[in-house]
N, C-alpha and C positions, 0 to 999 in steps of 0.2 A: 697257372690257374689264378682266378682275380680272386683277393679276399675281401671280405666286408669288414665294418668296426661290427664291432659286438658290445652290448648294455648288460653292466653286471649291477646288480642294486644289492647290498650289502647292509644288513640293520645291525647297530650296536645293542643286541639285545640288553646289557647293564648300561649303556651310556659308556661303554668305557672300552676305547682300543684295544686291550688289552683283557676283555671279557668274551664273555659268548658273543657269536656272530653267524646272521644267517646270512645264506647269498643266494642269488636267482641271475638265472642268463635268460636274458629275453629270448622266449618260444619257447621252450625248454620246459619240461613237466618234471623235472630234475630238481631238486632241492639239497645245498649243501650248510653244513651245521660247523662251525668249528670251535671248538671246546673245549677250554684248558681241563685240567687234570681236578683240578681242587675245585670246579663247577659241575663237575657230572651230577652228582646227587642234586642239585639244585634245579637240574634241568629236568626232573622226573614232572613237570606241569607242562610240557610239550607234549602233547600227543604223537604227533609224526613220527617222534623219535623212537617210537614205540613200533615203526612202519620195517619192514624188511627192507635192506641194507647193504652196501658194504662200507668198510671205513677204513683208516690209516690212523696208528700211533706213530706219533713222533717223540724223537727222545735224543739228548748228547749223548757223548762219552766221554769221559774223565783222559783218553787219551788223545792228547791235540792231535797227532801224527793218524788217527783213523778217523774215518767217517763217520758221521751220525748215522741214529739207528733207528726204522721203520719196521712195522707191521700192519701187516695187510690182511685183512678179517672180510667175513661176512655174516649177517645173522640174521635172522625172522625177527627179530626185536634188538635194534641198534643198541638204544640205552642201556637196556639189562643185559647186553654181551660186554657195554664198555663197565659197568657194575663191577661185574667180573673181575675182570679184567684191572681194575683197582687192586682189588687183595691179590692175583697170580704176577702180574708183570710189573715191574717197579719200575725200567728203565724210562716209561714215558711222559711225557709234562703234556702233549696238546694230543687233538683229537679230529682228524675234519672225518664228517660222516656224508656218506650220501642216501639220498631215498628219493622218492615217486612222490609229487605231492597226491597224486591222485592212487596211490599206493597199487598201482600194477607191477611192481614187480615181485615176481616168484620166486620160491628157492632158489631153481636152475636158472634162473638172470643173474644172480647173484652170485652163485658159484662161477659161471663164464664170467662172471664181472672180477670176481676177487683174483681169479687163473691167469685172466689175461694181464689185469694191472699188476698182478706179482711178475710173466714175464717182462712186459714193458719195463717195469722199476729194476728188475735184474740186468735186464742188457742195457738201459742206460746209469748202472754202476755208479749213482751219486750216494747211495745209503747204504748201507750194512740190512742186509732184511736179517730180523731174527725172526720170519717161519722156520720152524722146525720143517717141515717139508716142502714141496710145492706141488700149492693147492691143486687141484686132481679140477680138471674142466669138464662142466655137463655138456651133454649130447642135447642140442634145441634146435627148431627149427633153422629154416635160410632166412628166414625170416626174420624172428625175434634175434637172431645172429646181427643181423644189418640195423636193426632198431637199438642192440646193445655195443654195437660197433660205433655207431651215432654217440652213445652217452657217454665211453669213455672218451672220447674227443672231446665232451662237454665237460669232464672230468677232469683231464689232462689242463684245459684252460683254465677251469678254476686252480686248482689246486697250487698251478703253476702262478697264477694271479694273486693268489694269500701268502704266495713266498717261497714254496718249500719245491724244489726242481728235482722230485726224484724220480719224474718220468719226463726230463728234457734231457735229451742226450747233449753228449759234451758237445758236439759241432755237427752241425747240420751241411748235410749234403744237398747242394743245388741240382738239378735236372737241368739248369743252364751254364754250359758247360764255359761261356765265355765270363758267368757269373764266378763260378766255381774256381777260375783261374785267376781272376781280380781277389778273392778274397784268400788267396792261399798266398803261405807265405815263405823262405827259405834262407836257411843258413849253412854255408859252405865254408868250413873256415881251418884254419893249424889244429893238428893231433888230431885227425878225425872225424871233426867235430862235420855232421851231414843231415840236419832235420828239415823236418816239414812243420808248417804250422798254422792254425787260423785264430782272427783277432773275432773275439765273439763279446756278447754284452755281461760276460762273468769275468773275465779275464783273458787269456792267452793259453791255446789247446795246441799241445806238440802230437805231432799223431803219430801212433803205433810205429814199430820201425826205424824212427829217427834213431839216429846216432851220435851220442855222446863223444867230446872230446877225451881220449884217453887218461888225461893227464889233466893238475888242475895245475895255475901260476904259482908262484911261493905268497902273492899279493891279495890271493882270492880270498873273497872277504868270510867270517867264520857263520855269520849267517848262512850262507849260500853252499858251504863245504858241509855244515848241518844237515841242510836239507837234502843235496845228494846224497849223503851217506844216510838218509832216511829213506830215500827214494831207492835203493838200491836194497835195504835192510828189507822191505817191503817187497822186493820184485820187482817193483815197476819198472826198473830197472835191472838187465841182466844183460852180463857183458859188453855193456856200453851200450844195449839198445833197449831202447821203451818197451815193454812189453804191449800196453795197452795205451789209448789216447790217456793225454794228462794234462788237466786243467792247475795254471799258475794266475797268481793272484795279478799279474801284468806281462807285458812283453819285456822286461829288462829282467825279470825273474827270470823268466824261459831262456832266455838267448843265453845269461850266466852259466846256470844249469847246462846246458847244448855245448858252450865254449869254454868253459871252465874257467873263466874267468870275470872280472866286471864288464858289464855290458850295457850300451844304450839300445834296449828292445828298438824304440823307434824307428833307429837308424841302420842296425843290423839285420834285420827281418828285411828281406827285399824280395819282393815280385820275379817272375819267369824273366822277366826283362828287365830288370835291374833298379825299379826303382822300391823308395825306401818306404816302409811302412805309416812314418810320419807325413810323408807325400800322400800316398793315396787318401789318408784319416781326414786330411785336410781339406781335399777336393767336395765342393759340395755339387 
């Protein structure tokens, strides 16, 4: 299916990158807000935000080895739920909100809206959600279903546009299967070692399944023996196979990890047919 460019217009509400900022997707009756932590009170002369809602806190962790952490809300009145939301939840620094400029949306828009983007954000496993449960989805029309099926894809682009990919899954599957076979990638190698993998625009995704080398060199470097034995502390690793896709900061990360040794991703990562990672990168 052909895609179009899409126009996102972005105002530095302070002047300042690192302040409020609103954003609009051409056609779109959507309006997104994003809002650090220490600006919420300041933003109480917006009206909108006063409009019914869903939104996303974002927040680190003090723990490098886990992922950062999201929560996914909805409210009749955005602002005075993130109010709140100051004195109850400490872990979060920013804010992006959605609403209706022309404020059509309902409670149950909103409930479907926060149900669905908490499953999306779950099976794409980039964040830590701290819901205490998950959110309970209204009963709406076929209708306003396909009208709110529209926003969060309008949702999903911004959101993903400001930075924060907790509803991009780690690797995107092609419907073109000879697509699908160029951008996959494999490693066959001593002790084991049996993965799959694709090169995407974060880094290097070993998917599920793969099979770790048994054993690491005496040479492997202690970085890399770190991280295994995190990946492993963690699960994502069990008995030498992935449990889940797992995203590494490049291909020579992946491929060390895989063969338990030092590794030139480039060159080890090779195609169904043998050619090498750094070949295809190159082809324009």
């Amino acid at each position: 299916m052909k895609t179009f460019g899409k126009t996102i217009k972005i105002y530095l509400i302070d002047g300042d990158p690192n302040g409020r900022m609103s954003c609009e997707l051409s056609n779109w009756s959507g309006k997104a807000y994003k809002l650090p932590r220490k600006l919420i009170k300041e933003s109480a002369n917006r009206p909108d935000l006063d409009n019914t809602g869903v939104y996303i806190l974002f927040g680190r962790t003090d723990d490098i080895e886990e992922k950062d952490l999201a929560y996914i809300g909805e409210a009749e009145g955005v602002r005075n739920r993130l109010e709140d939301h100051l004195a109850k939840k400490d872990f979060w620094n920013e804010a992006i909100t959605f609403i209706s400029k022309d404020n059509n949306l309902n409670k149950a828009h909103v409930k479907y809206l926060e149900s669905r983007l908490y499953e999306i954000a779950k099976k794409a496993d980039r964040y830590n959600l701290t819901n205490s449960n998950s959110p309970t989805k209204s009963s709406i029309s076929e209708s306003d279903q396909s009208e709110m099926e529209e926003f969060i894809e309008n949702i999903k682009l911004l959101v993903n546009s400001l930075g924060f990919k907790i509803f991009e899954p780690l690797r995107k599957v092609s419907i073109n299967k000879e697509e699908e076979e160029k951008n996959t990638f494999y490693i066959k190698a001593a002790r084991g070692a049996n993965a799959t993998g694709q090169s995407t625009s974060d880094g290097f995704v070993v998917f599920k399944d793969s099979v770790i080398a048994d054993s690491t060199t005496n040479s492997f470097p202690q970085n890399w023996e770190k991280l295994r034995n995190s990946l492993i502390k963690n699960k994502i690793i069990e008995q030498n196979t992935f449990t889940k896709d797992c995203l590494f900061s490049s291909p020579s990360s992946a491929a060390a990890i895989v063969m338990g040794r030092s590794a030139n991703g480039l060159t080890e990562w090779k195609t169904e047919d043998g050619r090498i990672l750094k070949t295809i990168e190159s082809i324009t």
